[in-house]
C-alpha positions, -999 to 999 in steps of 0.1 A, spaced: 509 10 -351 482 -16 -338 511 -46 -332 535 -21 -320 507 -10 -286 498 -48 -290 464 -36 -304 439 -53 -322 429 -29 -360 391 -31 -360 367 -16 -384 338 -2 -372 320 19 -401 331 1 -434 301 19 -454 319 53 -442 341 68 -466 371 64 -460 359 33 -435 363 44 -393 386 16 -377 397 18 -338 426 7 -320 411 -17 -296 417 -48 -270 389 -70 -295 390 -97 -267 384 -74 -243 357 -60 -259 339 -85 -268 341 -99 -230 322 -68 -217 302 -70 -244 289 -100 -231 286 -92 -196 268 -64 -202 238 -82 -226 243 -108 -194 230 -85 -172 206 -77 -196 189 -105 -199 189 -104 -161 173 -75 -152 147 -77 -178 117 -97 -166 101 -123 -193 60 -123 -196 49 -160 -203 13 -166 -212 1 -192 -190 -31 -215 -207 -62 -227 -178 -86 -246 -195 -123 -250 -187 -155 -272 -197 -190 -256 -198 -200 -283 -176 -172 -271 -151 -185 -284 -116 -182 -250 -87 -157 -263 -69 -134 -272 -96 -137 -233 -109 -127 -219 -83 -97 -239 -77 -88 -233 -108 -100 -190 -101 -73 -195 -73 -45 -207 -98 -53 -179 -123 -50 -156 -89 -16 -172 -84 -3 -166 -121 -12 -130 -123 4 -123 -90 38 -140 -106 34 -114 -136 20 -143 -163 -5 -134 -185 -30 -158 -187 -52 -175 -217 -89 -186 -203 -99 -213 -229 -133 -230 -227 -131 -263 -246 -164 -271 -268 -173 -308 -271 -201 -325 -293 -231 -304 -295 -222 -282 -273 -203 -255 -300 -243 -252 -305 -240 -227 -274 -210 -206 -271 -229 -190 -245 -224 -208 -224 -188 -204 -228 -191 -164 -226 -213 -168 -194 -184 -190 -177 -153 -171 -191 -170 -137 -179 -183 -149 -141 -144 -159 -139 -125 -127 -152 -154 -107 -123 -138 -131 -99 -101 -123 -107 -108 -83 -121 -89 -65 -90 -55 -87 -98 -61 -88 -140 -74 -70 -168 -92 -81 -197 -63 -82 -227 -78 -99 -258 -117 -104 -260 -135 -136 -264 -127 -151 -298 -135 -181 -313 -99 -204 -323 -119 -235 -342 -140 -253 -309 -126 -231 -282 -137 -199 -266 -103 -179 -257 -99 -148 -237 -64 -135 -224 -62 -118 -187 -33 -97 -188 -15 -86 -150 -37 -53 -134 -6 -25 -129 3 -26 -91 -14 -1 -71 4 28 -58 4 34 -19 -11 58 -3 15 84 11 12 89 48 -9 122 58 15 147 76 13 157 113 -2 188 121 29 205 139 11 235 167 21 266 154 42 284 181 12 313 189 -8 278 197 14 264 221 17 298 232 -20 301 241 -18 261 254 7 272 282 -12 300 295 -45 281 300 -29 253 318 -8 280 341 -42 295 345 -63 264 354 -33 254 378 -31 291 398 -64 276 416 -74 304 448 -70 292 483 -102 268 499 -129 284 518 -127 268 553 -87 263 559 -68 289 580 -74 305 612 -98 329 599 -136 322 603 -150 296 574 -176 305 554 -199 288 531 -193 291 489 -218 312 476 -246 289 461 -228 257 476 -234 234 508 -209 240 535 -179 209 536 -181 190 565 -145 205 574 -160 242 578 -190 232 597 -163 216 628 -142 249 626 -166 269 629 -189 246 653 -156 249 675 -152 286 669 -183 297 679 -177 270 711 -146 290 717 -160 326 721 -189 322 749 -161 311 771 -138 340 758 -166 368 766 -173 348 805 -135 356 813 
């Protein structure tokens, strides 16, 4: 049957009883096979561990340079292995060691995290600084949309601060002072020429 469709007989559960075989294309199988561990291997991201080694007698400046690489690892999703290298005498003080190794996982604590504590390997002090999970964004706070009684009440006080009464003093009718107010210039002529006007009225 499998040379007559020009198939290949593959067994695929020879503990079953009777053994499972399939009518198959075995080339073509085992092409997408491929491809698909290909994009595998692809997608998935690989975590190295990264080694920065220090001295106890580690000058400032050099530190931080090498604070900034450890900055630059993290960011690049390597873990990193903090190693301070004991010479001579100086495995007399691991102290030291722990002093440097914890003044420079405070100075990279907002991009790692502590992974492994300090251990001893032989005449080095180790700790591994693993990469701090990214922080999530803070969603945007939503506009307040007016409700429609609000814009409502918004239109009518405008209408109402805009339906302003007509001015004292403009008109043909005498102009009088606002209550509590000093009389604009504009009132005091018309009616310094109204009362001009009506002595010469009453001698006709």
């Amino acid at each position: 049957m499998a040379r007559e469709r020009g198939l290949d007989l593959v067994e695929v559960a020879p503990q079953a009883v009777p053994p499972v075989c399939r009518l198959m294309d075995y080339g073509r199988f085992r092409y997408l096979q491929t491809k698909k561990e290909r994009e595998a291997r692809k997608s998935q991201k690989s975590t190295d561990t990264r080694e920065i080694r220090f001295r106890t007698r580690i000058a400032d400046h050099d530190r931080l340079a090498k604070t900034r690489r450890i900055v630059d690892l993290l960011h690049d999703g390597n873990k990193v292995k903090l190693t301070v290298v004991f010479r001579g005498r100086e495995i007399a003080h691991p102290e030291l060691g722990i002093q440097l190794l914890r003044t420079v996982t405070e100075a990279v604590k907002e991009e790692g995290k502590l992974e492994v504590a300090p251990h001893l390997e032989g005449r080095n002090l180790s700790v591994i600084v693993a990469p701090a999970a990214p922080k999530e964004p803070r969603a945007a706070k939503p506009r307040e949309e007016p409700t429609p009684g609000q814009e409502t009440e918004t239109v009518q006080a405008q209408d109402s601060q805009g339906d302003a009464g007509p001015l004292h003093g403009v008109g043909n009718g005498p102009a009088h002072a606002p209550q509590g107010g000093v009389e604009p210039p504009a009132a005091q002529q018309a009616r310094q020429r109204q009362e001009a006007v009506q002595p010469e009225t009453a001698g006709q």
